[in-house]
C-alpha positions in Angstrom: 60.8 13.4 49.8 64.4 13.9 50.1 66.7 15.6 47.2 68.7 13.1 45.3 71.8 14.7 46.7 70.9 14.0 49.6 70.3 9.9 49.6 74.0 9.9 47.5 75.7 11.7 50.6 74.2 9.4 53.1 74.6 5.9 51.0 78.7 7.5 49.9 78.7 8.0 53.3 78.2 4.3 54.4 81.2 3.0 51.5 83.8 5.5 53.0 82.7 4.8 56.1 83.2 1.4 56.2 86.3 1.6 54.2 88.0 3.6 57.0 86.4 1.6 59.8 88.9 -1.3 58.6 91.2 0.2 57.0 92.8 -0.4 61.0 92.0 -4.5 61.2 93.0 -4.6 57.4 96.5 -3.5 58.4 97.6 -6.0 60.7 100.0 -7.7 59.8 101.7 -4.2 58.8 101.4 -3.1 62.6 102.2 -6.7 63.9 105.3 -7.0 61.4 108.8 -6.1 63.0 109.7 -4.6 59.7 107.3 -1.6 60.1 105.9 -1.1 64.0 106.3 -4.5 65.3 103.3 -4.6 67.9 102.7 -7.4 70.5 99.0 -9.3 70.3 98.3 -7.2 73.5 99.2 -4.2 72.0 97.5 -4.5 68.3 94.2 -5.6 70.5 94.6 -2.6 73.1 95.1 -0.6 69.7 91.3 -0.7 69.6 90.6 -0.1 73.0 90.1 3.8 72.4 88.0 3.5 69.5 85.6 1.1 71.5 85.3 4.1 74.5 85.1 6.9 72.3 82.6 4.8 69.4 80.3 4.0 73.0 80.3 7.9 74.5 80.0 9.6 70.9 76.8 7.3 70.3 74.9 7.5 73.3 75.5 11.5 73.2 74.7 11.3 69.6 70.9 12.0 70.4 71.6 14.9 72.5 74.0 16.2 69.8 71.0 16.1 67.4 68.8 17.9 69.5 71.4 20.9 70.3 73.1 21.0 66.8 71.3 18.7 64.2 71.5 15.9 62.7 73.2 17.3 59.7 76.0 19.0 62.0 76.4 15.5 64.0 77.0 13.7 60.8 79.4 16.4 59.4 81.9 16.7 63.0 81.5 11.9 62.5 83.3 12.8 58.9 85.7 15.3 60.1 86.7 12.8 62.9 86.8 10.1 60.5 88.9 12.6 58.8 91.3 13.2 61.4 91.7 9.7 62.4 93.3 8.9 58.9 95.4 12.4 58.6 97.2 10.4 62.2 97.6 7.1 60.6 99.6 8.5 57.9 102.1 10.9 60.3 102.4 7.6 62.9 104.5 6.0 59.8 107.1 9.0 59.8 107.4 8.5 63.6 107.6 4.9 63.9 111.4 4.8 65.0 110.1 5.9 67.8 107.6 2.9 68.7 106.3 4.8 72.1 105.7 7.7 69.8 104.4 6.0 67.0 101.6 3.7 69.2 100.8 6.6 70.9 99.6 8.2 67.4 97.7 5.3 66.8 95.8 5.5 69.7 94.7 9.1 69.2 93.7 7.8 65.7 91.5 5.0 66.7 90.2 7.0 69.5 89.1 9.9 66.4 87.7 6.7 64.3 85.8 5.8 67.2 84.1 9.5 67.5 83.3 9.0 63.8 82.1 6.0 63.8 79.6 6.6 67.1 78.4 9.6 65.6 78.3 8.8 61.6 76.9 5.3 61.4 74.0 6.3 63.8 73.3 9.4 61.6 73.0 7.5 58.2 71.0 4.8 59.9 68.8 7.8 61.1 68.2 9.5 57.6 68.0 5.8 55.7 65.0 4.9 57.9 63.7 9.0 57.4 64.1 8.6 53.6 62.2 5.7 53.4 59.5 5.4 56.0 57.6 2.9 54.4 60.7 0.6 53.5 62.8 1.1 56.8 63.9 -2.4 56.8 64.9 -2.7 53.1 66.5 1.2 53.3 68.8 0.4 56.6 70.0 -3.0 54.7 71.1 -1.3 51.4 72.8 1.3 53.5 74.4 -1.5 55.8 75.2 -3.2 52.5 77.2 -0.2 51.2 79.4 -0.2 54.4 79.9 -3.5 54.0 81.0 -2.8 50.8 83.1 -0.7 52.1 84.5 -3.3 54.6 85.2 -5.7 51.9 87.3 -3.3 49.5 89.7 -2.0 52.8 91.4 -5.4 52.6 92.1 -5.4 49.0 93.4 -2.2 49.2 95.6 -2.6 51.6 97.2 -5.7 49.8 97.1 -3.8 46.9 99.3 -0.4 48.9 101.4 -3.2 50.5 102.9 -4.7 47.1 103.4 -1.4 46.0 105.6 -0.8 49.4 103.1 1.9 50.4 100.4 0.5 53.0 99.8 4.5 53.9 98.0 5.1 50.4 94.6 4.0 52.1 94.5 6.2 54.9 95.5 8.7 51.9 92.3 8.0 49.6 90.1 7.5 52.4 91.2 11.1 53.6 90.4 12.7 50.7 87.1 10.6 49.6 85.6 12.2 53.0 86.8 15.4 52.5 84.7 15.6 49.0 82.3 14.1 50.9 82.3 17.2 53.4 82.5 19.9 50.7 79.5 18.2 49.2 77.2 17.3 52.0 77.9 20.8 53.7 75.8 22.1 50.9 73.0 20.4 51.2 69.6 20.5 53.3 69.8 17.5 55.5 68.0 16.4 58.5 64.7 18.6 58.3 62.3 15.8 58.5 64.8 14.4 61.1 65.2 17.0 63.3 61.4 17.2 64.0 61.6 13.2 64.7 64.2 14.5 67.6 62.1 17.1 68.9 59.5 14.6 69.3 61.7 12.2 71.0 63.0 15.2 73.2 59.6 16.1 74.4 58.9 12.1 74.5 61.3 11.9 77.4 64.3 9.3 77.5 63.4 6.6 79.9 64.0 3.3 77.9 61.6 1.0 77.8 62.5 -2.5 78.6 62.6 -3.8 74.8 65.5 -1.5 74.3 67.6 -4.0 76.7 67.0 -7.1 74.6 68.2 -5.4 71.3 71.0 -4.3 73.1 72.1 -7.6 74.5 71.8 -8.5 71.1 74.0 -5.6 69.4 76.4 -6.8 71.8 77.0 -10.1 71.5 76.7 -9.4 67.8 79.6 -7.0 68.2 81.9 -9.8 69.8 80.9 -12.0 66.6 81.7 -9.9 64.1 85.1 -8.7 65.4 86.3 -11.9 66.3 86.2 -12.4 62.4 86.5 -8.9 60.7 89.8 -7.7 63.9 91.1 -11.6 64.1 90.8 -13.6 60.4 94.0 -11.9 59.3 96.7 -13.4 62.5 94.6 -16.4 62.5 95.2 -17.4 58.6 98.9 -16.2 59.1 99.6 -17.8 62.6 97.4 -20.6 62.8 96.6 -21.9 59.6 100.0 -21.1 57.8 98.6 -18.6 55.0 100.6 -15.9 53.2 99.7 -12.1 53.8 97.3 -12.5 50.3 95.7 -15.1 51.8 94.7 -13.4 54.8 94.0 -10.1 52.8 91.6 -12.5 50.4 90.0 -14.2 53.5 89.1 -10.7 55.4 87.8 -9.6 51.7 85.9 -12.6 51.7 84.4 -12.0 55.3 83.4 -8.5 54.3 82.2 -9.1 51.0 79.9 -12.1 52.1 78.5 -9.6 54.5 77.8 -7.1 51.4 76.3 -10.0 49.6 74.1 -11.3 52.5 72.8 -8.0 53.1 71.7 -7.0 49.4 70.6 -10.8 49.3 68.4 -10.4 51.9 66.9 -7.2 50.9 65.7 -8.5 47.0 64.0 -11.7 48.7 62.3 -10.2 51.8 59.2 -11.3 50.5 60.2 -14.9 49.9 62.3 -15.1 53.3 61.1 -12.5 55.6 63.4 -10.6 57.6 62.1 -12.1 60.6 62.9 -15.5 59.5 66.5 -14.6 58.5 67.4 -12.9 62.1 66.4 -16.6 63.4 68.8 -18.3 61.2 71.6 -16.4 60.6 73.0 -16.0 64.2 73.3 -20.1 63.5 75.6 -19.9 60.8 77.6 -17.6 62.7 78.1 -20.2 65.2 78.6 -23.0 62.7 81.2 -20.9 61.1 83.3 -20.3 64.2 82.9 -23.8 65.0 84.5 -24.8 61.6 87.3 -22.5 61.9 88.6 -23.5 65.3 89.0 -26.8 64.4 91.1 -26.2 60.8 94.1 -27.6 60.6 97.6 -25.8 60.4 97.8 -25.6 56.6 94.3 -25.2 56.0 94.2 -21.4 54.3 92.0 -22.1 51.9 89.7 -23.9 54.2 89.8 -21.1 56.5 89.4 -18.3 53.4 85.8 -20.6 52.9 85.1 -20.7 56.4 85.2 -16.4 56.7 83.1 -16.3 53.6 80.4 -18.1 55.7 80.9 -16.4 58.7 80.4 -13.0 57.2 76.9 -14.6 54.9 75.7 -15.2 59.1 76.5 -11.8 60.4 75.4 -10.0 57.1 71.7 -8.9 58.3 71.7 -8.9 61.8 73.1 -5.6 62.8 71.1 -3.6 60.3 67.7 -5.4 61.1 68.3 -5.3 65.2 68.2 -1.5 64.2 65.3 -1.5 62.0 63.3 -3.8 63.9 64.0 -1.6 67.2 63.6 1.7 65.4 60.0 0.8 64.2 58.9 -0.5 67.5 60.1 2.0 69.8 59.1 5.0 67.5 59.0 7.3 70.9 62.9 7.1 71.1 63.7 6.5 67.6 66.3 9.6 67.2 68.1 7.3 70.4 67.7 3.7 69.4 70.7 4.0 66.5 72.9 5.3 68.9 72.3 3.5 71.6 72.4 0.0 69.8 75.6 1.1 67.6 77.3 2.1 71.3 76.4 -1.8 72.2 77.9 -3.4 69.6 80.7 -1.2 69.8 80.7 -2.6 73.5 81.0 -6.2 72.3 83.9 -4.5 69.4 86.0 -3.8 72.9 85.3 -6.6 74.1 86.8 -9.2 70.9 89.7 -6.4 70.0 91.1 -6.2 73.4 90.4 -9.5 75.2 91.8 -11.9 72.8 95.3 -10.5 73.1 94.8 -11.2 77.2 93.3 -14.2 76.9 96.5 -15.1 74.6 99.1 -13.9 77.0 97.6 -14.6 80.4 95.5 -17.4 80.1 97.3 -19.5 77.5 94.7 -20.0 75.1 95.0 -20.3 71.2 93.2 -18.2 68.7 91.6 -21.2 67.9 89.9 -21.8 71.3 89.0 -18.8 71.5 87.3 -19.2 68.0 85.6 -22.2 69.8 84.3 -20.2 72.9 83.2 -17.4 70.4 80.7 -20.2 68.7 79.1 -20.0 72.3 78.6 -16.3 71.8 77.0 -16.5 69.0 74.8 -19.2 70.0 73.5 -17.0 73.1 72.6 -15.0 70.0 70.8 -17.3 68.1 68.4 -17.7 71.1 68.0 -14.1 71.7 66.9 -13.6 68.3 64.0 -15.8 68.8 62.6 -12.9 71.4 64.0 -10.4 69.1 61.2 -11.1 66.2 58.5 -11.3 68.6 57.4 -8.0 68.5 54.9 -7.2 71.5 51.8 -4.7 71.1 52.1 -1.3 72.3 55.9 -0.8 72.1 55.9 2.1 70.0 54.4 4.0 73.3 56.9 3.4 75.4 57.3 -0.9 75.8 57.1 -2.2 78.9 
């Protein structure tokens, strides 16, 4: 059984992670505005671009991390990166005069919350599912639900630093949240029952088995979904559907927060609506949700604040069951299938942050068709998740 310490520095883990995961989207308009570092479209979307690479390399090398260092030093260097990455945020604002400078900074710092990200979110995942092997599904959800938690506060602090003309205090609190979080979790004994998991995997070989694919494909096109909303709600309540900065802070909060909800929904009434069933349904909403949004008209915030909310109840569940459900069946790679399925999304992350602002500038398309084409996405997803809860006999060996 793990130590109580323990489960608190993997679940604190999951708020502060997903606090500074958006703490980036969450500032928008603040890097968009020509008062502070007056980015381009193209250039807020290729802002992400580095944390896409290095969140995609620091996950699939996660499992061979593990195996040379530990799980417990992996997860430490994902906070210290995570650390890092805000420390930059806050000196870009003293540079930003210099706009070359100052976009240069914040491409170091995404690259940095990339590393963390690729390296953290597969290590909690990991110790969740080792904590509680006979409630993977339920533990991986409740941790997912604290990062969305996490998710949903960013934008209300940010509107909260903005009004006091300080939009740095987040990075600021979100530094030194992790760095108690280091001092405390350097202290303590994690990963034991992990680490053997990885020496198993090790000696288990790394070919991966076909099943892999199809959760992959799915982490992917869940990654394009979910960025479209949680990198894009804020410009597209400001530019296309007239709504003040609060308004586009409440509708990310909303986004975020309906994801928290969904998740700890899903969790209590697993036995009344099995997981299963809610991975076949959800990626529906998604697509009903981006087809209600494209079509709002100009002036429609509060439509648009409603239509976010639903958007994030259909994405709620679906990352952190894709990784449960692969984690159970393909036990022989288990240490790898976090990783590999967090670098996939993260795939589909580069894919939404920087193609829209191309997309906007080259092709001529609105945010709102792009919304439109997005609701294709996530149908693709909807019938992917159909072969997704099938789950075929004798994957845990290897899958064919």
């Amino acid at each position: 059984m793990p130590q109580r310490n323990e489960i608190v520095s993997v679940y604190a883990a999951g708020v502060i992670q997903g606090v500074a995961l958006v703490t980036f989207p969450a500032a928008s308009t603040v890097f968009t505005s020509s008062a502070h570092y007056g980015l381009s479209t193209t250039e807020y979307g290729g802002m992400f671009l580095p944390q896409a690479i290095t969140a995609i390399g620091s996950s699939l090398m996660g499992a061979g991390l593990t195996r040379r260092l530990g799980i417990k030093r992996v997860f430490l260097l994902g906070l210290a990166a995570n650390l890092l990455a805000m420390v930059l945020l806050v000196l870009s604002q003293f540079v930003v005069i210099n706009r070359p400078l100052a976009y240069g900074i914040l491409l170091v710092a995404t690259a940095s919350m990339g590393v963390g990200f690729g390296l953290t979110v597969p290590a909690i995942n990991t110790f969740a599912a080792t904590f509680f092997p006979q409630a993977v599904d339920k533990a991986v959800l409740i941790l997912n639900a604290l990062l969305g938690l996490g998710t949903a506060l960013a934008p209300i602090f940010v509107a909260i630093f903005v009004g006091l003309g300080i939009w740095w205090g987040l990075p600021v609190v979100v530094g030194a949240l992790t760095v108690a979080l280091l001092s405390f979790s350097f202290r303590l004994p994690l990963g034991e029952k992990t680490q053997g998991s990885a020496t198993e995997a090790q000696k288990g070989g790394m070919k991966l088995p076909r099943r892999f694919w199809v959760f992959a494909t799915f982490a992917l096109l869940y990654g394009i979904c979910e960025t479209m909303n949680g990198n894009w709600a804020s410009l597209y309540m400001i530019k296309k559907l007239g709504g003040s900065t609060t308004l586009a802070s409440l509708a990310l909060t909303m986004f975020w927060g309906a994801v928290t909800v969904g998740r700890i929904l899903f969790a209590a009434i697993e036995k009344w609506f099995p997981e299963r069933s809610a991975c076949e349904v959800l990626p529906f909403v998604v697509a009903s949700a981006f087809f209600v949004t494209s079509f709002l008209p100009t002036g429609g915030a509060h439509l648009g604040i409603m239509a976010f909310a639903l958007a994030g109840l259909g994405c709620s569940a679906l990352l952190p069951l894709t990784v449960s459900f692969a984690e159970e069946e393909l036990t022989t790679i288990a240490v790898s299938v976090a990783g590999g399925l967090i670098a996939f999304y993260q795939i589909g992350y580069g894919v939404a942050a920087f193609g829209v602002g191309p997309l906007q500038s080259r092709a001529g398309l609105g945010l709102n068709t792009i919304y439109r084409g997005t609701a294709i996405v996530a149908l693709m997803m909807s019938a992917l998740s159909f072969v997704i809860i099938r789950r075929p006999a004798a994957v845990g060996s290897g899958g064919r």
